[in-house]
N, CA and C atoms as an extended XYZ file, in Angstrom:
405
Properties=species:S:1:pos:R:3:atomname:S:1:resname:S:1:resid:I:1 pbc="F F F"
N        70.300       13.182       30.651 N   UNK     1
C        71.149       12.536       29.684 CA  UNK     1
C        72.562       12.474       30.230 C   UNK     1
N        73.217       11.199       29.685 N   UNK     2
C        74.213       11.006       30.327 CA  UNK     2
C        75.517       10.966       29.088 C   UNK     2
N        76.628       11.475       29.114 N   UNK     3
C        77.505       11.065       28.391 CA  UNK     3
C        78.415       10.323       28.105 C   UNK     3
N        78.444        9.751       27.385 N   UNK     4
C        78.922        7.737       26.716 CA  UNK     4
C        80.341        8.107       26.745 C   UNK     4
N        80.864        7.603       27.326 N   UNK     5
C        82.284        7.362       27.208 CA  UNK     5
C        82.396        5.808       26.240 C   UNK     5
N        81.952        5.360       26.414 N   UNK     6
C        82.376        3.752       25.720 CA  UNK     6
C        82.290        3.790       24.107 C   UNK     6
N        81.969        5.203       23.154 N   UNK     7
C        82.081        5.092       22.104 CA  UNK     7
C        83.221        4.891       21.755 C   UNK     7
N        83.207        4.091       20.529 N   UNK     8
C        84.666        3.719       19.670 CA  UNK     8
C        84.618        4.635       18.587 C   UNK     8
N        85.801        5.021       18.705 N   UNK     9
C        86.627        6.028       16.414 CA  UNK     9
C        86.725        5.147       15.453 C   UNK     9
N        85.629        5.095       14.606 N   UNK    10
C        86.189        4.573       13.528 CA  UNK    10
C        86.302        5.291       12.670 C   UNK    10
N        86.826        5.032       11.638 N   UNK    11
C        87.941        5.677       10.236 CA  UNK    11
C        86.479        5.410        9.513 C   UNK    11
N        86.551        6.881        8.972 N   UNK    12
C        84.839        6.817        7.968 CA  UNK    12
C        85.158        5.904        6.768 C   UNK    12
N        84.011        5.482        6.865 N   UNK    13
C        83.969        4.254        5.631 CA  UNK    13
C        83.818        5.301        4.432 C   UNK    13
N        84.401        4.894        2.972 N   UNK    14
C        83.890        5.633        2.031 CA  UNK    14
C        82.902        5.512        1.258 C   UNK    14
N        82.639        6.605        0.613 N   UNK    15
C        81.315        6.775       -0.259 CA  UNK    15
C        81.403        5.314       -1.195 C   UNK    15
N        81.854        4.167       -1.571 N   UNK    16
C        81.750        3.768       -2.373 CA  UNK    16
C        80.693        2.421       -1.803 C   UNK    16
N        80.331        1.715       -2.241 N   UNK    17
C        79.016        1.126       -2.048 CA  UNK    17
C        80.009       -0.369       -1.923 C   UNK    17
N        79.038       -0.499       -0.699 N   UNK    18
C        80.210       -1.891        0.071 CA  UNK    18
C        80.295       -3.456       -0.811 C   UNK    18
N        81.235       -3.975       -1.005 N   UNK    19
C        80.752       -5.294       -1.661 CA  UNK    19
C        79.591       -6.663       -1.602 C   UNK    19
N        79.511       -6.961       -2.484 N   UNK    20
C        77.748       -7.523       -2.312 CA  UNK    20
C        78.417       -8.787       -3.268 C   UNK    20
N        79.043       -9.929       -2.751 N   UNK    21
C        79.353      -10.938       -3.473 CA  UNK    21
C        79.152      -12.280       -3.462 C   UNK    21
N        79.291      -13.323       -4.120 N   UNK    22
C        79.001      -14.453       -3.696 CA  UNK    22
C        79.352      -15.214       -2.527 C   UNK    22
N        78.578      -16.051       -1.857 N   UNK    23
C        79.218      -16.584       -0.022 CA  UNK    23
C        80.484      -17.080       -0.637 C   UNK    23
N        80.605      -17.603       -1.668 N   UNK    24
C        81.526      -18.487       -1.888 CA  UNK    24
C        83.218      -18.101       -2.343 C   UNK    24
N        83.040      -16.763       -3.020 N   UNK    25
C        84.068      -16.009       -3.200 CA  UNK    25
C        84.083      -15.227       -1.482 C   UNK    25
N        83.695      -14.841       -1.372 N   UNK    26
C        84.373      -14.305        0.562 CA  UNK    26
C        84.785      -15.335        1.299 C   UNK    26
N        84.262      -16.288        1.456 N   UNK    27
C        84.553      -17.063        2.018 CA  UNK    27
C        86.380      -17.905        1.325 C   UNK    27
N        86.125      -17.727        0.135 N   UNK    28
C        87.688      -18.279       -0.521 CA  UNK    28
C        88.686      -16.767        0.204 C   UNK    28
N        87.856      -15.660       -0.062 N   UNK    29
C        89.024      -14.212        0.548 CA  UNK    29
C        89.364      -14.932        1.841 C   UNK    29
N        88.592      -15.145        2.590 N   UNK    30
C        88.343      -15.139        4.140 CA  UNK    30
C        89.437      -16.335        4.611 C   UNK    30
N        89.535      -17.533        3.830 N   UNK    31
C        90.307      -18.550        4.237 CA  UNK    31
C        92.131      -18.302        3.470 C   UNK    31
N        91.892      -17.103        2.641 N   UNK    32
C        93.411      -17.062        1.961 CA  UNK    32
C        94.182      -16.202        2.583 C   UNK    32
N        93.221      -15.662        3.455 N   UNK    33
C        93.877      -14.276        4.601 CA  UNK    33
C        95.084      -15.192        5.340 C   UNK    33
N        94.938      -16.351        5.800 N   UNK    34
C        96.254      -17.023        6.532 CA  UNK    34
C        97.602      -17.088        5.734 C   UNK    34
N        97.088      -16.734        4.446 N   UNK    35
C        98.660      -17.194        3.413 CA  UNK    35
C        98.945      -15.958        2.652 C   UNK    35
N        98.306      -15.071        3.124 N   UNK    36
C        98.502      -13.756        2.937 CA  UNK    36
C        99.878      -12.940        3.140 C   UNK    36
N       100.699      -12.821        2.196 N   UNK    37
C       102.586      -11.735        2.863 CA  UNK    37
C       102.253      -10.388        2.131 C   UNK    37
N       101.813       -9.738        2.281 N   UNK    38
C       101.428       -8.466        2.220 CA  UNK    38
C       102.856       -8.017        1.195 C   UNK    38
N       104.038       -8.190        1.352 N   UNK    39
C       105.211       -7.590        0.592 CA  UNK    39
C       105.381       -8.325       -0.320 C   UNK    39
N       105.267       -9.884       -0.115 N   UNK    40
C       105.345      -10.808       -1.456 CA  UNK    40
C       104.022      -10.551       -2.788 C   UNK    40
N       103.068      -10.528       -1.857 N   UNK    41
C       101.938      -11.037       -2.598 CA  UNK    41
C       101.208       -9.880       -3.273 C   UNK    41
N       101.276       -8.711       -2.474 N   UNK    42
C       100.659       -7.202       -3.382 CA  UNK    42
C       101.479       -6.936       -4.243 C   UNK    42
N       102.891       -6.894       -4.323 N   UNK    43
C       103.180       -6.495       -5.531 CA  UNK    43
C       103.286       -7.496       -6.091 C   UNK    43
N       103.115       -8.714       -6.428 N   UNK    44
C       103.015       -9.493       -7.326 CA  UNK    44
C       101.532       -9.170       -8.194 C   UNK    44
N       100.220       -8.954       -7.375 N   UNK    45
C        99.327       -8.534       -7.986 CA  UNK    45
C        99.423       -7.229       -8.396 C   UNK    45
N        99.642       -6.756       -8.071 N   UNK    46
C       100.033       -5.016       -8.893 CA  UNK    46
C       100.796       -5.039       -9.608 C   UNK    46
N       101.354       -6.019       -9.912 N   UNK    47
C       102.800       -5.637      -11.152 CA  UNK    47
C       103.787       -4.529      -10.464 C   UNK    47
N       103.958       -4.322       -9.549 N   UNK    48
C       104.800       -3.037       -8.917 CA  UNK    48
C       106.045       -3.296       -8.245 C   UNK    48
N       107.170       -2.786       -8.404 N   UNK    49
C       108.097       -2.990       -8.025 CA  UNK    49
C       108.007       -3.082       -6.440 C   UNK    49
N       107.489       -2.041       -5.979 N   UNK    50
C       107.659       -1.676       -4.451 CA  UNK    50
C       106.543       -1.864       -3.911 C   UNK    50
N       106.031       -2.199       -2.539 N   UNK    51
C       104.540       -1.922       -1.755 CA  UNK    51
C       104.114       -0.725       -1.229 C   UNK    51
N       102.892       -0.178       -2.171 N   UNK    52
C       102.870        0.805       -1.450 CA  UNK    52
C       101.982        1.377        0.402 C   UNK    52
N       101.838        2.064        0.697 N   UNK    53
C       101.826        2.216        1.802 CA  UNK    53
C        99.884        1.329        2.085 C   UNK    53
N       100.205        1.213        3.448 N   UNK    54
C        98.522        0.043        3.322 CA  UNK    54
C        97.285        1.422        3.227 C   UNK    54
N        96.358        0.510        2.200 N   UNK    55
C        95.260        1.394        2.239 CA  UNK    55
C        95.353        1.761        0.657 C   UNK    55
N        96.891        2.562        0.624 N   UNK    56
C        96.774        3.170       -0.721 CA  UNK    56
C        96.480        2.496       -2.185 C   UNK    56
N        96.484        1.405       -1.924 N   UNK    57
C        96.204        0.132       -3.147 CA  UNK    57
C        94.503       -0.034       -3.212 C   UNK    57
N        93.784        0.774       -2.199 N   UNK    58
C        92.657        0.184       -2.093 CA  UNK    58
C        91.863        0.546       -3.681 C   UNK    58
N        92.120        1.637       -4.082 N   UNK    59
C        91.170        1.929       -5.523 CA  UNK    59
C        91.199        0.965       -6.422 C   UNK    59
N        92.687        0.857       -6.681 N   UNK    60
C        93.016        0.363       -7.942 CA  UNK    60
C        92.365       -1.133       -7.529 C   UNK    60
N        92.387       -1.829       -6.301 N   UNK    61
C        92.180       -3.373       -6.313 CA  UNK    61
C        90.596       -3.005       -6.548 C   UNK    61
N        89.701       -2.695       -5.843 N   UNK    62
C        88.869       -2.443       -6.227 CA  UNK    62
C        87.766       -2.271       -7.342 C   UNK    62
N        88.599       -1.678       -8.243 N   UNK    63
C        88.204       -0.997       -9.737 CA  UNK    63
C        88.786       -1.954      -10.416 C   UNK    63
N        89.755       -3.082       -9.837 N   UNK    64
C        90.146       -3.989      -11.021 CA  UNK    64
C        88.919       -5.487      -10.597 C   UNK    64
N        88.673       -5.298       -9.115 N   UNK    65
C        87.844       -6.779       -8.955 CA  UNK    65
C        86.361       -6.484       -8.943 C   UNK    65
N        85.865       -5.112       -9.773 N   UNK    66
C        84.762       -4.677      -10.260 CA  UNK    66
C        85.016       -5.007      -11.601 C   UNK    66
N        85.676       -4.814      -12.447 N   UNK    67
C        85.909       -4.750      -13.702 CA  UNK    67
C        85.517       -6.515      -13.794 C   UNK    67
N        85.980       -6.984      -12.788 N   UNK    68
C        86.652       -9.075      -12.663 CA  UNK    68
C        84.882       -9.266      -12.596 C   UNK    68
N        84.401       -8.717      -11.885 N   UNK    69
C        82.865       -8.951      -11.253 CA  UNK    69
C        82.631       -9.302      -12.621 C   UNK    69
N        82.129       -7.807      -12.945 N   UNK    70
C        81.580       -7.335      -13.873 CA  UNK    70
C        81.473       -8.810      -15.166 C   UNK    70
N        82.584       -9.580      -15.267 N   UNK    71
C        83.036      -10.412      -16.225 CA  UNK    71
C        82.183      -11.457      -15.727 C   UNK    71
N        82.645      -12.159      -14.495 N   UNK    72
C        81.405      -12.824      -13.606 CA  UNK    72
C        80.372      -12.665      -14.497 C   UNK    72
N        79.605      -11.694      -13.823 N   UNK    73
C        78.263      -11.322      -13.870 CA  UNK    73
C        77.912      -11.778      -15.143 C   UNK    73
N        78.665      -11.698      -16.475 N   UNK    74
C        78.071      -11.209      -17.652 CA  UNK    74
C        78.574      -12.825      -18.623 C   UNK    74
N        79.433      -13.925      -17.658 N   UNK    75
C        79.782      -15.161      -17.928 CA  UNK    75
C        80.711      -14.792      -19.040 C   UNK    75
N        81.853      -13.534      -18.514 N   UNK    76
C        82.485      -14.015      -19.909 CA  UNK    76
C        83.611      -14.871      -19.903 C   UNK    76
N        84.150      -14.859      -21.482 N   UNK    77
C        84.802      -16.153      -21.235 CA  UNK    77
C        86.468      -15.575      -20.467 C   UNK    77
N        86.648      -14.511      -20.502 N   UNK    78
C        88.112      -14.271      -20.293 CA  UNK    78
C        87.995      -14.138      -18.631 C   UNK    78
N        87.178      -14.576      -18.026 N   UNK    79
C        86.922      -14.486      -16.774 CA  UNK    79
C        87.983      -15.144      -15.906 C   UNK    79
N        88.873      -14.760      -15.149 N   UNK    80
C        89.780      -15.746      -14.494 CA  UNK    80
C        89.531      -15.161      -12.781 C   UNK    80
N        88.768      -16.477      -12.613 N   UNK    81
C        88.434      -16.688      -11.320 CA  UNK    81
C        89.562      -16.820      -10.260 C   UNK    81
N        90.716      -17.208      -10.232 N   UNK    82
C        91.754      -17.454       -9.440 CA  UNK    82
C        92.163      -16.169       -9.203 C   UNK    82
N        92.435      -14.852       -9.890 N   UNK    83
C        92.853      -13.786      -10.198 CA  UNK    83
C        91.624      -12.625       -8.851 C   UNK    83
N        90.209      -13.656       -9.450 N   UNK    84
C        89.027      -12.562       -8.541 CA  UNK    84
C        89.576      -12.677       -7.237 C   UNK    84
N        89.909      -14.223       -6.796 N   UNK    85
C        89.790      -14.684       -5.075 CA  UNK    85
C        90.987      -13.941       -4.733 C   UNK    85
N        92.248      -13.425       -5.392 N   UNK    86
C        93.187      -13.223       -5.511 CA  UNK    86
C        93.039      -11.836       -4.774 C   UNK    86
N        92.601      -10.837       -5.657 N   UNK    87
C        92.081       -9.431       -5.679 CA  UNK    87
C        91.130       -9.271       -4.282 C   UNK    87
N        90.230      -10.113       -3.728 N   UNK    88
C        88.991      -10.322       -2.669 CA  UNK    88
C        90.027      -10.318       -1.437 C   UNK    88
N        91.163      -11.153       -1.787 N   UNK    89
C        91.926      -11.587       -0.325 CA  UNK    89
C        93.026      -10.294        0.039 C   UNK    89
N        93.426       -9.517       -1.595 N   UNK    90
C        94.163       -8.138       -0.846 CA  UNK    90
C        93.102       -7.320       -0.516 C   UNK    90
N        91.763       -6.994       -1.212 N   UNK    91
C        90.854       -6.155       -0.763 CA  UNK    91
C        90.974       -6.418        0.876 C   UNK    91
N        90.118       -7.439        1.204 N   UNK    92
C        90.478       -7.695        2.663 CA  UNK    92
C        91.332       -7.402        3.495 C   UNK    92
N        92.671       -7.864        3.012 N   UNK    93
C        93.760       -7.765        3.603 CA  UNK    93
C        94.344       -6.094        4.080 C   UNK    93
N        93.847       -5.746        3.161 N   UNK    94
C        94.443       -3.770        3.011 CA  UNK    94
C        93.881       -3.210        3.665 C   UNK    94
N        92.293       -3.640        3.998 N   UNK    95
C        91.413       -3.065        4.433 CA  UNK    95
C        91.758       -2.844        6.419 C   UNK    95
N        92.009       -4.319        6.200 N   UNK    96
C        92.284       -4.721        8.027 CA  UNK    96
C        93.923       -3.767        8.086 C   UNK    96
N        94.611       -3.910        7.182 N   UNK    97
C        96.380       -3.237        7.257 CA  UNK    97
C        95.635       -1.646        7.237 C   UNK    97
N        95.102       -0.997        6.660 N   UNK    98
C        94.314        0.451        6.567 CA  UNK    98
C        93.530        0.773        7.906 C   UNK    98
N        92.789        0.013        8.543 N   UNK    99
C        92.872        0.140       10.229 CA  UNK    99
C        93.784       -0.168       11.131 C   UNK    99
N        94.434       -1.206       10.374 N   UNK   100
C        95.032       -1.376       11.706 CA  UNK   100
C        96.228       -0.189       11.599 C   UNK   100
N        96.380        0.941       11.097 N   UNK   101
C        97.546        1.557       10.896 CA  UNK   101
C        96.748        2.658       12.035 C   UNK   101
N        95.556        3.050       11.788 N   UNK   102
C        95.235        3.674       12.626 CA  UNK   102
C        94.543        3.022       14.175 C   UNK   102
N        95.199        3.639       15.405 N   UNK   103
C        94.940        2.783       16.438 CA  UNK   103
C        93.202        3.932       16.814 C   UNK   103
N        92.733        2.506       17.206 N   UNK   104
C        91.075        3.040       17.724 CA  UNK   104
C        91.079        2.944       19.302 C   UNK   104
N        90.924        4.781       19.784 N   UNK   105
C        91.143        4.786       21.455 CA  UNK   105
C        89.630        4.192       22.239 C   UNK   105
N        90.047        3.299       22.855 N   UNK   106
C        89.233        2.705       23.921 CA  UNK   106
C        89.685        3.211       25.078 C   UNK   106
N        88.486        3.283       26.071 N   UNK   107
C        88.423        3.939       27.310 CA  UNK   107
C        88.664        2.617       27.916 C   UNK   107
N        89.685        2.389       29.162 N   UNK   108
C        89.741        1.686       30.060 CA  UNK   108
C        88.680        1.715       30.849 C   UNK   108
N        88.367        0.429       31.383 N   UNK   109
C        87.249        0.194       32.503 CA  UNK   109
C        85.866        0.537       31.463 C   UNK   109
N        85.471        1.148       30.646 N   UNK   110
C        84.179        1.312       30.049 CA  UNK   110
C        83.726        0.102       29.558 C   UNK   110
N        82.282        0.200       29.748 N   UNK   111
C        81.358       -1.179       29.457 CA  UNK   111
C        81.248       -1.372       27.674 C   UNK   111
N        81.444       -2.156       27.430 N   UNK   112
C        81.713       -2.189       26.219 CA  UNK   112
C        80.983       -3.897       25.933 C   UNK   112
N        79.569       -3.846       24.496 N   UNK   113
C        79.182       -4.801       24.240 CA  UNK   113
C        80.068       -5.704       23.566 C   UNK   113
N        79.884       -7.132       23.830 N   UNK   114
C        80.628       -8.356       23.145 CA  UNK   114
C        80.221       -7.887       21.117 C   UNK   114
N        79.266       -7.421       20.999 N   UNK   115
C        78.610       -7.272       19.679 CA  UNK   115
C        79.383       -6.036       18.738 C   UNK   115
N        79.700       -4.891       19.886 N   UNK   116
C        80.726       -3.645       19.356 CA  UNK   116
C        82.185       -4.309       19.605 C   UNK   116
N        82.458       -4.863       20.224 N   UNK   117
C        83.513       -5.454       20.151 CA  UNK   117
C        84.252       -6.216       19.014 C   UNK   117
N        83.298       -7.797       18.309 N   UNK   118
C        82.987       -8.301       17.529 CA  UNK   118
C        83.328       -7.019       16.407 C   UNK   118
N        82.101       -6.197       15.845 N   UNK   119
C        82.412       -5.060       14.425 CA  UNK   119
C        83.806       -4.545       14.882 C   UNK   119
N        84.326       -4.669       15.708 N   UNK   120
C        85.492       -3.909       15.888 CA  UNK   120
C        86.541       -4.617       15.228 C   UNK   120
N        86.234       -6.293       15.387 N   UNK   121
C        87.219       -7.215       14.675 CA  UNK   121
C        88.540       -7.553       16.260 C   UNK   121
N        87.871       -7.290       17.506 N   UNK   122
C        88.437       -7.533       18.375 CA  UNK   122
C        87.690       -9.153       18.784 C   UNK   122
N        88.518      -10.099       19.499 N   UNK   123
C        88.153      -11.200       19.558 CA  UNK   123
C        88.388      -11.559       20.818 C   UNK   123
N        87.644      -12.122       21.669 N   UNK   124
C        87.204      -12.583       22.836 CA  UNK   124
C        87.160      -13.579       23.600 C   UNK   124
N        88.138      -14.161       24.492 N   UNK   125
C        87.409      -15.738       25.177 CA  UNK   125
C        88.668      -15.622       26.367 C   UNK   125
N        87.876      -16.994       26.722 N   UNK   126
C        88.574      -17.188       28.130 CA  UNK   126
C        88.440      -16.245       29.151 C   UNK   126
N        89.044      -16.106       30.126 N   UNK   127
C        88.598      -14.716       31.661 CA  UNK   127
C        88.800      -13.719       30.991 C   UNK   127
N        89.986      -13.495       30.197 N   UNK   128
C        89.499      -11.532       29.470 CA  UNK   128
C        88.309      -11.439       28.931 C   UNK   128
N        87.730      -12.353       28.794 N   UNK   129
C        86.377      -12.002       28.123 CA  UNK   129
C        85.579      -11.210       29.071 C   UNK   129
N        85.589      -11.658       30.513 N   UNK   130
C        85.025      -10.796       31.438 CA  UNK   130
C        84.987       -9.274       31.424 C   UNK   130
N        84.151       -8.842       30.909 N   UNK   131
C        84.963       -6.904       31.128 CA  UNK   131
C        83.707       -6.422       32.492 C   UNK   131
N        84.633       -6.205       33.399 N   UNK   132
C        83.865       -5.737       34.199 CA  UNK   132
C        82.823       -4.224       34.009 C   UNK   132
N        82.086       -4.454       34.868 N   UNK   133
C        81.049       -3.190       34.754 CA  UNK   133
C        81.667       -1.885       35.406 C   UNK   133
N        82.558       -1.988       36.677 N   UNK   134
C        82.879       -0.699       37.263 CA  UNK   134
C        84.735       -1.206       37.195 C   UNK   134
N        85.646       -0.777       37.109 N   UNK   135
C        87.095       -1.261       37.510 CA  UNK   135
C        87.715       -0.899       39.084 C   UNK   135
């Protein structure tokens, strides 16, 4: 047996059970991430004077775009859909600001798949794409 240098740290995911939502609401998160100001736009959804530090917003958005689901789910009428995509795009957003605060050590020169790369949310093309096998 040989020992892997090419593993990556990631920040443990938490106990809470990952989102399971419509293509169509991620996909609205996924395209609002470009118009995303993290200082303008979270505290406007939080009602909060100040931003707090990334990550730390994650419960409350959470527990409020469960509560939003929940309304979804059950067709009610006070349902405000603009508010869900709203909540989906800081979930997102906090999530990537909550890693990216912590840096993930990569080994130079280690072989590293295009596929672990990819879950890493690292992105690839042109000659850096090349990662050599030995340096």
């Amino acid at each position: 047996m040989s020992y892997m240098p090419n593993v990556i740290a990631f920040r443990p995911r938490p106990a809470a059970e990952p989102l399971r939502r419509p293509r169509v609401l991620i996909r609205a998160a996924r395209e609002g991430q470009a118009g995303w100001r993290r200082e303008r736009d979270l505290k406007r959804l939080l009602r909060a004077d100040h931003c707090p530090a990334p990550g730390a917003s994650l419960p409350r958005l959470r527990a409020e775009e469960a509560a939003l689901n929940e309304a979804r789910l059950q067709r009610a009428a006070d349902y405000d859909m603009h508010r869900h995509v709203l909540l989906m795009i800081a979930i997102l957003a906090e999530m990537r600001a909550a890693v990216g605060d912590t840096p993930v050590p990569v080994r130079t020169g280690a072989r590293i798949g295009a596929a672990m790369l990819a879950q890493a949310g690292v992105a690839l093309s042109g000659p850096a794409a090349a990662i050599p096998a030995h340096p």
